[in-house]
Backbone bond lengths (Angstrom), bond angles and torsions (degrees), N, CA, C in turn:
res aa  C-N    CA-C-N  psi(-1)  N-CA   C-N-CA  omega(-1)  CA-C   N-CA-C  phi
1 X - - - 1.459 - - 1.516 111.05 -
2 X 1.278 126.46 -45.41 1.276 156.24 132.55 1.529 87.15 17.19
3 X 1.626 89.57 -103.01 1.582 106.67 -167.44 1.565 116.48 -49.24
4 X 1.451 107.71 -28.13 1.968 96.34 -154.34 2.174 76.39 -67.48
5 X 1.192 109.69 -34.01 1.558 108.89 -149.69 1.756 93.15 -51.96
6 X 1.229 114.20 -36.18 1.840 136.90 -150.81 1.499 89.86 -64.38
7 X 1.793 109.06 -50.34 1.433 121.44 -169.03 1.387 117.81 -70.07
8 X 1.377 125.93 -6.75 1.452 139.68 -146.71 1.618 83.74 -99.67
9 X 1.111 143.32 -20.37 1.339 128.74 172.44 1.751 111.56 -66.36
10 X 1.231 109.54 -32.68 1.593 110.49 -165.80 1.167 111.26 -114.72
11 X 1.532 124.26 -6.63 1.564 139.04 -173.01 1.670 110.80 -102.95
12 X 1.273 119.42 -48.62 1.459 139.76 -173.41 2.166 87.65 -54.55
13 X 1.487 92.60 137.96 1.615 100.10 152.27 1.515 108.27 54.43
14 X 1.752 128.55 12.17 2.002 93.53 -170.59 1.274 96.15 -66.41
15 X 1.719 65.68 168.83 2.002 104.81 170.56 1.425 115.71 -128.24
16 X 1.049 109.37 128.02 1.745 125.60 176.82 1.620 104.90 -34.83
17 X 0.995 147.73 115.27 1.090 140.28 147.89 1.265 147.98 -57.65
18 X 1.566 146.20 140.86 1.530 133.51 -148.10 1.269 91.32 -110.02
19 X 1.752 129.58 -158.05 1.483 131.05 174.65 1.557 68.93 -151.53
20 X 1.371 140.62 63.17 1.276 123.75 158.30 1.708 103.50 -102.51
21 X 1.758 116.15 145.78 1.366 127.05 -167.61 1.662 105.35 -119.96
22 X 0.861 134.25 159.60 1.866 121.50 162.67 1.824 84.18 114.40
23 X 1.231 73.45 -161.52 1.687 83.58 179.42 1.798 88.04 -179.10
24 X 1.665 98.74 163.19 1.399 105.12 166.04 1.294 128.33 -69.13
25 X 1.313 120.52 136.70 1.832 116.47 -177.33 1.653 115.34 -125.69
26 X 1.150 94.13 169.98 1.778 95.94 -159.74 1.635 87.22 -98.53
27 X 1.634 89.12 146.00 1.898 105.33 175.70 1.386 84.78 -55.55
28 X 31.130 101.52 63.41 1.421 155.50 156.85 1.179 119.48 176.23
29 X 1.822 109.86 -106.31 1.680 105.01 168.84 1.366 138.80 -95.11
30 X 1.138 108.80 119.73 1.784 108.01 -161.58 1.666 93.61 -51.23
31 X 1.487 99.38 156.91 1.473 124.64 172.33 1.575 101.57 -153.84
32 X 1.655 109.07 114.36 1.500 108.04 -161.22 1.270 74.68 -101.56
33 X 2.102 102.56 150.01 1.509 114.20 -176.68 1.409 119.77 -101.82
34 X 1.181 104.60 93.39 1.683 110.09 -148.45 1.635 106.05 -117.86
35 X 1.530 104.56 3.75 1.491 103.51 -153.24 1.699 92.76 -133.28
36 X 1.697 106.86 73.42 1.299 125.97 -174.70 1.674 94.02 -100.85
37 X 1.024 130.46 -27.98 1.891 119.17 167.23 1.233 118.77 -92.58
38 X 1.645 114.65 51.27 1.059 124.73 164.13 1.497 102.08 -102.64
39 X 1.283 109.73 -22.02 1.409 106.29 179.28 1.619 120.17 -47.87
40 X 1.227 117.42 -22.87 1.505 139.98 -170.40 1.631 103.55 -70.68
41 X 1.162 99.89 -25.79 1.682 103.07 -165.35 1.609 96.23 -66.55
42 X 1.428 129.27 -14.90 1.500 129.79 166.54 1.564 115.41 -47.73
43 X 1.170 115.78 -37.06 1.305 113.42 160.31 1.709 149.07 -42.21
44 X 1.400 98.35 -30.16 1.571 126.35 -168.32 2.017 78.62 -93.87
45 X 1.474 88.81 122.30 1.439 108.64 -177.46 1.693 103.62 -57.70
46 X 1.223 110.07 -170.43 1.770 112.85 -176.90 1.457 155.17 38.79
47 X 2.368 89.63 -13.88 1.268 102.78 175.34 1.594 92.45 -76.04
48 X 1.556 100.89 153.21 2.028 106.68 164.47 1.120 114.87 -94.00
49 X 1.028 114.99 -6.69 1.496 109.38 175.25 1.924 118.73 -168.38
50 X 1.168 114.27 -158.09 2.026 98.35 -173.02 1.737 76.52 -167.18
51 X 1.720 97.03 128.61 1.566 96.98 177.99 1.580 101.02 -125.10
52 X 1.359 108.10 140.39 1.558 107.32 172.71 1.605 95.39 -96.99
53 X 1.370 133.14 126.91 1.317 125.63 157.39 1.474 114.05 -130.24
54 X 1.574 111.89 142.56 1.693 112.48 -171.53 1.819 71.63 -163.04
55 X 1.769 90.15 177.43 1.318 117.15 -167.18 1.084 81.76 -147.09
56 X 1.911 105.26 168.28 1.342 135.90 166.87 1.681 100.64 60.17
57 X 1.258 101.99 59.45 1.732 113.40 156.93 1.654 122.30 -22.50
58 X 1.787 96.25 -51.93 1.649 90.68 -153.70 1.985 85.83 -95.43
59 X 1.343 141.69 -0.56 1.118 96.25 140.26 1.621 137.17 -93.38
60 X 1.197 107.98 24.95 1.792 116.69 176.13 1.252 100.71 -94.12
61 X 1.349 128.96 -29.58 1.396 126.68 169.00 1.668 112.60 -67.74
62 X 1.024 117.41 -29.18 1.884 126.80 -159.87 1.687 83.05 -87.31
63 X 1.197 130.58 -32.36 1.758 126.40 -172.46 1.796 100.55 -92.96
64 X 1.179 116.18 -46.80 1.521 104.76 160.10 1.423 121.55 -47.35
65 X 1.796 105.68 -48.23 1.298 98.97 -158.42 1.973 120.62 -66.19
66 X 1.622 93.86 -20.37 1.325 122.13 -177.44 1.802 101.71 -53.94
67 X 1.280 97.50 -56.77 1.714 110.79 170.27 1.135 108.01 -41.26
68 X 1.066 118.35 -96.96 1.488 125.91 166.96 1.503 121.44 -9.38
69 X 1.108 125.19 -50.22 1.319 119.94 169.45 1.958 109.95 -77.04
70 X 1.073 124.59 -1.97 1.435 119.11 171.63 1.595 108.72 -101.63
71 X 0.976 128.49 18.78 1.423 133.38 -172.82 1.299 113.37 165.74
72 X 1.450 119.36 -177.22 1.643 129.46 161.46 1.655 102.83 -111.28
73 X 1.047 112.92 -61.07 1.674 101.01 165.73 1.498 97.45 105.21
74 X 1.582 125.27 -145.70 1.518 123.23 -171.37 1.928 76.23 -114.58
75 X 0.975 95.82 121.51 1.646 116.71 167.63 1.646 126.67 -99.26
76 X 1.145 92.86 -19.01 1.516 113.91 175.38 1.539 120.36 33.23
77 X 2.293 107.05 29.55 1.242 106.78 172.44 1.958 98.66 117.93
78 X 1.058 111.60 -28.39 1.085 113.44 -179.22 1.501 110.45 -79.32
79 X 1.134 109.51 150.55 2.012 107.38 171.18 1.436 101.22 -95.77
80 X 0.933 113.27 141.38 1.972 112.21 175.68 1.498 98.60 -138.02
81 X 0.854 85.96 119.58 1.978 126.41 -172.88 1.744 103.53 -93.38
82 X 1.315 104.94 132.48 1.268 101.27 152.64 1.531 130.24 -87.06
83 X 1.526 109.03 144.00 1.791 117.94 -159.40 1.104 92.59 -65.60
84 X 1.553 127.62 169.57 1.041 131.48 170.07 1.769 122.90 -85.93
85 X 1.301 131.51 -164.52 1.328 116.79 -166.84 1.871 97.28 -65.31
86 X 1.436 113.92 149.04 1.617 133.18 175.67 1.549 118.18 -32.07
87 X 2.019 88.91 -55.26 1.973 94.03 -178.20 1.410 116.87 -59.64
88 X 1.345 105.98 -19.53 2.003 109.19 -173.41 1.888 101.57 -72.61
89 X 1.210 111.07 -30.20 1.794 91.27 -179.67 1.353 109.21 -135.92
90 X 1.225 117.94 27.75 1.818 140.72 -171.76 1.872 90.69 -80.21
91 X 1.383 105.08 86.86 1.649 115.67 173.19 1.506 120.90 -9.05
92 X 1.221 129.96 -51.60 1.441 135.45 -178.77 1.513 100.69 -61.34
93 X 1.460 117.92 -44.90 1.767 115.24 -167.06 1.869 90.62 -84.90
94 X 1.407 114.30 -67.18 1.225 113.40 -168.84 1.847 131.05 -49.45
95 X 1.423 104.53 -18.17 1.509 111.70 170.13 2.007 91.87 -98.96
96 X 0.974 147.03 -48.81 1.347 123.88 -174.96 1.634 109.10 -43.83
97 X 1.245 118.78 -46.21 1.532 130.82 -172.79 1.593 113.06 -56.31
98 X 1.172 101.75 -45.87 1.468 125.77 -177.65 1.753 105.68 -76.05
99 X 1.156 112.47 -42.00 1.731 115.10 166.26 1.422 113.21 -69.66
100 X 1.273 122.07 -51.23 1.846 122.56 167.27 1.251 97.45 -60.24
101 X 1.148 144.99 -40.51 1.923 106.48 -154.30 1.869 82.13 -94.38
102 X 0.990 158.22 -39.08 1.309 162.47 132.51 1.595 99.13 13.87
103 X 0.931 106.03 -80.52 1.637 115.56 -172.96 1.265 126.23 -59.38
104 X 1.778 101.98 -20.31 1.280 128.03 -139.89 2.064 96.99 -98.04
105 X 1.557 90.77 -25.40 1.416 107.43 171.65 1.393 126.17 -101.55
106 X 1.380 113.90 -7.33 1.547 115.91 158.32 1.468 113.59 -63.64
107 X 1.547 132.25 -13.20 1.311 144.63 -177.98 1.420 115.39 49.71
108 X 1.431 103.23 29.68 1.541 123.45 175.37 1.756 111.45 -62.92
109 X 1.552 103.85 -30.14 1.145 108.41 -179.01 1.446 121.78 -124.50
110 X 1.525 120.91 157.42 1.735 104.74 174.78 1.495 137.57 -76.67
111 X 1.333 101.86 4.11 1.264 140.74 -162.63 1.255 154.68 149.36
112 X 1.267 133.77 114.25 1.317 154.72 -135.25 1.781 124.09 -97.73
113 X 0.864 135.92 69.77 1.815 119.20 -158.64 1.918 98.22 -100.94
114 X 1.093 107.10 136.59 1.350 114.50 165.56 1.585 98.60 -87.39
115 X 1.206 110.48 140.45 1.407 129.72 161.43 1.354 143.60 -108.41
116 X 1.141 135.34 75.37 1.335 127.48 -133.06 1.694 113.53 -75.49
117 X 1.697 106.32 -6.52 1.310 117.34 -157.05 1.834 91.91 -121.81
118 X 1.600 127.96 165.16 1.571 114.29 -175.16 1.433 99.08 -85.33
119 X 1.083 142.21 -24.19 1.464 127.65 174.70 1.418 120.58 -106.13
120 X 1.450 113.72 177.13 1.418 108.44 -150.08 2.145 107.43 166.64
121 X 1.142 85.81 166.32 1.648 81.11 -170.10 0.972 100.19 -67.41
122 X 1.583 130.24 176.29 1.394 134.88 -156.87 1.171 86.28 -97.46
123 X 1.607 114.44 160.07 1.735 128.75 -154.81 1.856 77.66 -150.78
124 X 1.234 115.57 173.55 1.341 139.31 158.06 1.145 118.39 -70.73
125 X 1.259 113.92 -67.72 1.576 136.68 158.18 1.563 131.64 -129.62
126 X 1.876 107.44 137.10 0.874 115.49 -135.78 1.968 95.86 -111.71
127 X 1.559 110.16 109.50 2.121 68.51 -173.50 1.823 96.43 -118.68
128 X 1.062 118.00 158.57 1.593 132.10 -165.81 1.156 102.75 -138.95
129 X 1.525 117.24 138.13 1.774 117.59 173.41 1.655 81.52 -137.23
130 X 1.669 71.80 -173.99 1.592 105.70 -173.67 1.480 115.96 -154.34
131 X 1.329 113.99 99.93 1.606 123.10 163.84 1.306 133.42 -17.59
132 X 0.950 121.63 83.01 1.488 105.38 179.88 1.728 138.15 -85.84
133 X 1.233 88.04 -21.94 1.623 87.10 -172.05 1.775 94.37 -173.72
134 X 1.615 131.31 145.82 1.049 121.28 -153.47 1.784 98.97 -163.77
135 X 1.681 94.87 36.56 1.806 99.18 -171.57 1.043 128.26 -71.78
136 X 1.523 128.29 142.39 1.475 131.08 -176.96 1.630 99.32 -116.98
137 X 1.467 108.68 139.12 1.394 110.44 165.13 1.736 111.01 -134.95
138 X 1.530 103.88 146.95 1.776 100.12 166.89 1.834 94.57 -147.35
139 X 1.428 68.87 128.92 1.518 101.99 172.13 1.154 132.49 -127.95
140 X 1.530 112.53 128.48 1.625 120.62 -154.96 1.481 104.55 -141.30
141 X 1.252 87.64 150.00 2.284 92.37 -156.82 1.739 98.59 -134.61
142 X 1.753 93.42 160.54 1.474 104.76 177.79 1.050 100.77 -119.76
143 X 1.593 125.63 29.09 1.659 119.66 -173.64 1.799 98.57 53.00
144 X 1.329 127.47 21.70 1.194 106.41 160.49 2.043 107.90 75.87
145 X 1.029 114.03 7.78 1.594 124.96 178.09 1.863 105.42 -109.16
146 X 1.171 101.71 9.25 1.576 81.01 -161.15 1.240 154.22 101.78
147 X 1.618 114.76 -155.10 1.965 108.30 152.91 1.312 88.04 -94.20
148 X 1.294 160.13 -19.71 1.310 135.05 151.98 1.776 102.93 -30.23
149 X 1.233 122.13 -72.04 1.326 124.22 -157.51 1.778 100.42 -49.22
150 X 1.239 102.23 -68.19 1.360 102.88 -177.34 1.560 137.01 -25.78
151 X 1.144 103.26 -10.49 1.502 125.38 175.48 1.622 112.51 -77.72
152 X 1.630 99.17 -40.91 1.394 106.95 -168.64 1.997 96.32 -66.88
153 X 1.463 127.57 -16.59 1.741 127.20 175.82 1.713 107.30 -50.03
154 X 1.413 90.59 -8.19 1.737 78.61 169.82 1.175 133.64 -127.45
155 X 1.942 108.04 45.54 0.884 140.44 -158.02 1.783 84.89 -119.36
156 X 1.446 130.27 148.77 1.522 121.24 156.02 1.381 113.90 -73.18
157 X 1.578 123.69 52.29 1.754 122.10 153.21 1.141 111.63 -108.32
158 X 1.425 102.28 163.42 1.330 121.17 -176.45 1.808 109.78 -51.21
159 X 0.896 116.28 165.86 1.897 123.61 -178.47 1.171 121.43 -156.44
160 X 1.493 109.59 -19.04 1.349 115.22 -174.31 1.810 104.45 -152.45
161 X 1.827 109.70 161.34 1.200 116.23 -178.65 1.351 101.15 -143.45
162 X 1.298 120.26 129.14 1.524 139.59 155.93 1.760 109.36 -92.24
163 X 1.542 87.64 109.85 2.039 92.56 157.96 1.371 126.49 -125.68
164 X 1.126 121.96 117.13 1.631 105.99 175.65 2.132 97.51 -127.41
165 X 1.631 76.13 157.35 1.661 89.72 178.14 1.182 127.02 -142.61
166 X 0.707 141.60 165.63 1.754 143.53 -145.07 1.520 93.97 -132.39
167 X 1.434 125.63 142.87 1.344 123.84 174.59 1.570 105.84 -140.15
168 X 1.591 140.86 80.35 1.848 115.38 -172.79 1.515 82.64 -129.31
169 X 1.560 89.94 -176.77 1.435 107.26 -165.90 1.965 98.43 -126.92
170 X 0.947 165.69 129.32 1.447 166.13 -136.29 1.454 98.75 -154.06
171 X 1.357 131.36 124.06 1.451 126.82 162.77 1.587 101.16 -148.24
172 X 1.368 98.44 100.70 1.860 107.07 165.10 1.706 114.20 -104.95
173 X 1.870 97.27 137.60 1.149 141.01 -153.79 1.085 119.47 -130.27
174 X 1.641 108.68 133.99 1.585 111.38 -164.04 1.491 113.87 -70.75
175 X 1.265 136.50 128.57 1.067 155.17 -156.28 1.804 119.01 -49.56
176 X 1.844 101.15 -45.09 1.106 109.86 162.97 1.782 126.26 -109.05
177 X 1.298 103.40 -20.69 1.498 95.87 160.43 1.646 131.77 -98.76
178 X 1.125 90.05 4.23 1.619 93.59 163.27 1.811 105.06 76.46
179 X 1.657 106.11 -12.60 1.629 109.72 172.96 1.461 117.59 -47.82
180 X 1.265 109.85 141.23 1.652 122.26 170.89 1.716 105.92 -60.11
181 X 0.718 150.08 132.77 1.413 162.68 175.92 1.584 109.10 -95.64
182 X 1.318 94.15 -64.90 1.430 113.01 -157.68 1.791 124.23 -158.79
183 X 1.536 116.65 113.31 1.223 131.71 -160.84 1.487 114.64 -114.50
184 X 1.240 128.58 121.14 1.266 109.45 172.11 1.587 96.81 -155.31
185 X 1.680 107.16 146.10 1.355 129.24 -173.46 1.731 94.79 -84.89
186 X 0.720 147.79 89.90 1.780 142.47 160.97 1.623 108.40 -68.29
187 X 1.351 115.81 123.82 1.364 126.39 171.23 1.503 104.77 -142.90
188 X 1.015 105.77 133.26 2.024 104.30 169.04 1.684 108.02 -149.59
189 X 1.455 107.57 139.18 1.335 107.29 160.54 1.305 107.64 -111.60
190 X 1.578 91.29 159.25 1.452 109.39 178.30 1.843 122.34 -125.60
191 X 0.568 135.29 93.62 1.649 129.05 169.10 1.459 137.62 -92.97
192 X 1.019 125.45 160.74 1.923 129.21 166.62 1.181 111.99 -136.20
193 X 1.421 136.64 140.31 1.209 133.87 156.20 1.623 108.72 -93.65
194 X 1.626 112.01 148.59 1.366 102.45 174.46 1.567 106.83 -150.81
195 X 1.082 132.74 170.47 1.782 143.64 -141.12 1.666 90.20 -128.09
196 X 1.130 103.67 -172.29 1.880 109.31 166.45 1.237 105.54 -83.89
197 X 1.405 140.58 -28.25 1.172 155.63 -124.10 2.127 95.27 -121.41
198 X 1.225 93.81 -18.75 2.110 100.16 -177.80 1.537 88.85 -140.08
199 X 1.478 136.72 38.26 1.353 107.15 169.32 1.884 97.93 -121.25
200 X 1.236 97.44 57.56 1.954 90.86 161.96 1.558 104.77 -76.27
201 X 0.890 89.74 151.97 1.720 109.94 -166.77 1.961 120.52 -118.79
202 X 0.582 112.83 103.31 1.293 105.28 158.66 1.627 140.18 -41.63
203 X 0.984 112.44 76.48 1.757 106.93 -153.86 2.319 102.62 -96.04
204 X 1.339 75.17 149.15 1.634 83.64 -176.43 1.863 115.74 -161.13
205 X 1.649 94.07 106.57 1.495 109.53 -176.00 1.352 118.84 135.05
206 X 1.082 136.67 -172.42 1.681 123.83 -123.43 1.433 83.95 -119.34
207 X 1.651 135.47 20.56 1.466 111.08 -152.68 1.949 96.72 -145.00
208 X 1.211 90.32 48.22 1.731 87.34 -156.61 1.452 133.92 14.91
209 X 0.911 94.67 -99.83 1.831 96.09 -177.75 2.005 125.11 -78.55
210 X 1.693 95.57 2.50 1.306 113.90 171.86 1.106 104.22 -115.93
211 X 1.400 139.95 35.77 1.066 144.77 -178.10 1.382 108.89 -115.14
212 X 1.236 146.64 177.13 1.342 151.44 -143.14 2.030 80.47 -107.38
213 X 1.766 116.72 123.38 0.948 133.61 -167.55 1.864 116.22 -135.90
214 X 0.914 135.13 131.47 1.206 129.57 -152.95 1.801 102.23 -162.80
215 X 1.380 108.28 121.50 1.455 122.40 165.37 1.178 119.19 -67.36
216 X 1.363 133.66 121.94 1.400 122.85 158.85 1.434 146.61 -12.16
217 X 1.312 160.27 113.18 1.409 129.40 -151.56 1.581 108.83 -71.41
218 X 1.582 123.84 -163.34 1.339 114.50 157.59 1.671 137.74 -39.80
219 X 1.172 120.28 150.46 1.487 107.98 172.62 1.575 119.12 -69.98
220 X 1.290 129.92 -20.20 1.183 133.84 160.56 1.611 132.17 -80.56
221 X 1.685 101.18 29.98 1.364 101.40 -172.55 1.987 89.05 -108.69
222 X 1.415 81.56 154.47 1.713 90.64 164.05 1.624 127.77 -122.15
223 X 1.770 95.60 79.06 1.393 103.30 -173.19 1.635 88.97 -146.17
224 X 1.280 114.52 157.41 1.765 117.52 154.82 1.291 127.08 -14.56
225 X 0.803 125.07 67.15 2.048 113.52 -162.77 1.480 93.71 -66.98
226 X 1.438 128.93 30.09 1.382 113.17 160.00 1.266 100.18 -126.23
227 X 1.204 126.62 20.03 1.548 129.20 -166.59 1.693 89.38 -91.91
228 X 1.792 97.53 145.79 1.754 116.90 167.52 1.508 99.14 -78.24
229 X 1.775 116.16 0.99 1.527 99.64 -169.67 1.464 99.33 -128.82
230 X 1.329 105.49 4.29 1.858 102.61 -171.69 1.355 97.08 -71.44
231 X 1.261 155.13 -23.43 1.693 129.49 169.02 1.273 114.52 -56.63
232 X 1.332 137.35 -59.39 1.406 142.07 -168.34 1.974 102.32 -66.47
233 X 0.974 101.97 -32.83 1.729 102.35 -159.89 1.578 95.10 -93.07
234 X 1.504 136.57 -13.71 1.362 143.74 172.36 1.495 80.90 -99.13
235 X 0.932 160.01 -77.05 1.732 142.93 -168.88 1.855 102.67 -26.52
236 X 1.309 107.10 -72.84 1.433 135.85 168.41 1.833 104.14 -33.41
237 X 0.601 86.21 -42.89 2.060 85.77 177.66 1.469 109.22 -74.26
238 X 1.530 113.53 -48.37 1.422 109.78 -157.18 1.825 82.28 -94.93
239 X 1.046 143.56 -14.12 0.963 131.62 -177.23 2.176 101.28 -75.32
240 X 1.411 103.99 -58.12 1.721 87.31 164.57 1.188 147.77 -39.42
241 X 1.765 94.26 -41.53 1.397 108.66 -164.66 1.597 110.75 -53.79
242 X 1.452 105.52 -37.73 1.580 130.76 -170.11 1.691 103.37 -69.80
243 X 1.554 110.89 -23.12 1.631 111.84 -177.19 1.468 113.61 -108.88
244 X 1.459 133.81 -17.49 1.239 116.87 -161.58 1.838 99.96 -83.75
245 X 1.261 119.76 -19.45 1.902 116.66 163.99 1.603 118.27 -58.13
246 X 1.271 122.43 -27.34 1.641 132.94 156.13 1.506 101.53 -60.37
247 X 1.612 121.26 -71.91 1.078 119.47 -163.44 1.922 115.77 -66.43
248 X 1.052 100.30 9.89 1.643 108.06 176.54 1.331 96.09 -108.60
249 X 0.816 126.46 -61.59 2.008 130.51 167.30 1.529 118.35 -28.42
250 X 1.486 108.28 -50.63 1.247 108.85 170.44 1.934 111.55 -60.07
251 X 1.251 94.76 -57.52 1.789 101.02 -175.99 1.816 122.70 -40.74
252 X 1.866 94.82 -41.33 1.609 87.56 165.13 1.036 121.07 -108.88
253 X 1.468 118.21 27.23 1.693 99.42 162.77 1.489 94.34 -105.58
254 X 1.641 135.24 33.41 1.463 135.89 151.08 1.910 102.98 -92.52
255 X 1.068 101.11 -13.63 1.967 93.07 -167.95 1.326 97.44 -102.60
């Protein structure tokens, strides 16, 4: 009884999951996520809590997705789709895309080209980042009692925590003098708390409920809430929103 209750975080309610990246806008080292029965470690009295942490999402999805295409596996209700080709949500291409059409709607500029390669026809201004860090964590507790505690999940409190955060660096540069324009460190976290009662999950990979599993982000985010990528890319939104009024500041104190 124990266990089915343990499983009720990742089993209860799934939802099919999307591979959609971007989000809506206003006019490093792999760590494969393989270590889904860690959740169990809630059991062992005194710990407060049990954290799964890995980075680089979209290649844990590209090693699921591989699965997924060799079978269906225990699905347990879910459809599992294979992702589409790697370069379409491969973090370095999929957050540049998501930063140009972003900018691209402040109408700050007359036009916008993503470049996937470092050179390119001459532009006015030129801007380039760099990824830094892109961590997801979920953490789920027995109040520190155990499978005693575990009992209390069917109480309406919290039981579990989703965080992910966005870490890049953005510096656009005048086209022909190569001047810094404009610099900014972007970092944002994001979190949810959720009960047994709000933890449907998004599940994706051949192993049901040990398979790579993921909560929806907030209800006030504007990204896919079925996306394997809407935490990082809703980090990534609210992290702009807060920078593109700097990056307009910079632009007219050049005119």
């Amino acid at each position: 009884m124990i266990a089915a209750l343990c499983s009720c975080l990742t089993l209860a309610c799934q939802l099919t999951p999307t591979f959609s990246t971007g989000y809506d806008v206003d006019q490093t080292a792999l760590v494969y996520y393989d270590k889904q029965g860690r959740v169990f470690l809630t059991y062992v009295p005194l710990l407060p809590y049990v954290t799964m942490r890995f980075e680089r999402l979209d290649e844990s999805v590209r090693i699921q997705s591989e699965g997924v295409e060799s079978g269906s596996g225990i699905t347990m209700g879910a459809t599992q789709n294979v992702a589409p080709p790697f370069e379409q949500y491969y973090y370095p291409n999929s957050f540049a895309r998501a930063v140009g059409a972003d900018i691209a709607a402040t109408g700050l500029f007359q036009k916008i080209e993503y470049l996937a390669e470092a050179e390119g026809p001459h532009s006015d201004y030129v801007l380039r980042g760099a990824l830094k860090s892109t961590p997801l964590r979920m953490s789920t507790t027995s109040f520190g009692l155990g499978m005693a505690g575990v009992l209390l999940w069917l109480l309406p409190v919290p039981m579990a925590k989703t965080t992910a955060e966005v870490s890049l660096d953005l510096t656009l540069r005048d086209g022909a003098s190569g001047d810094v324009v404009w610099h900014k460190q972007l970092s944002r976290e994001l979190h949810r708390y959720v009960s047994l009662y709000t933890s449907s999950a998004m599940v994706y990979g051949r192993h049901g409920a040990f398979s790579f599993n993921l909560i929806p982000p907030p209800s006030d985010a504007k990204v896919d809430h079925r996306s394997l990528f809407s935490w990082h890319f809703e980090a990534l939104r609210r992290a702009m929103q807060e920078s593109k009024a700097e990056l307009a500041e910079a632009l007219r104190d050049r005119r």
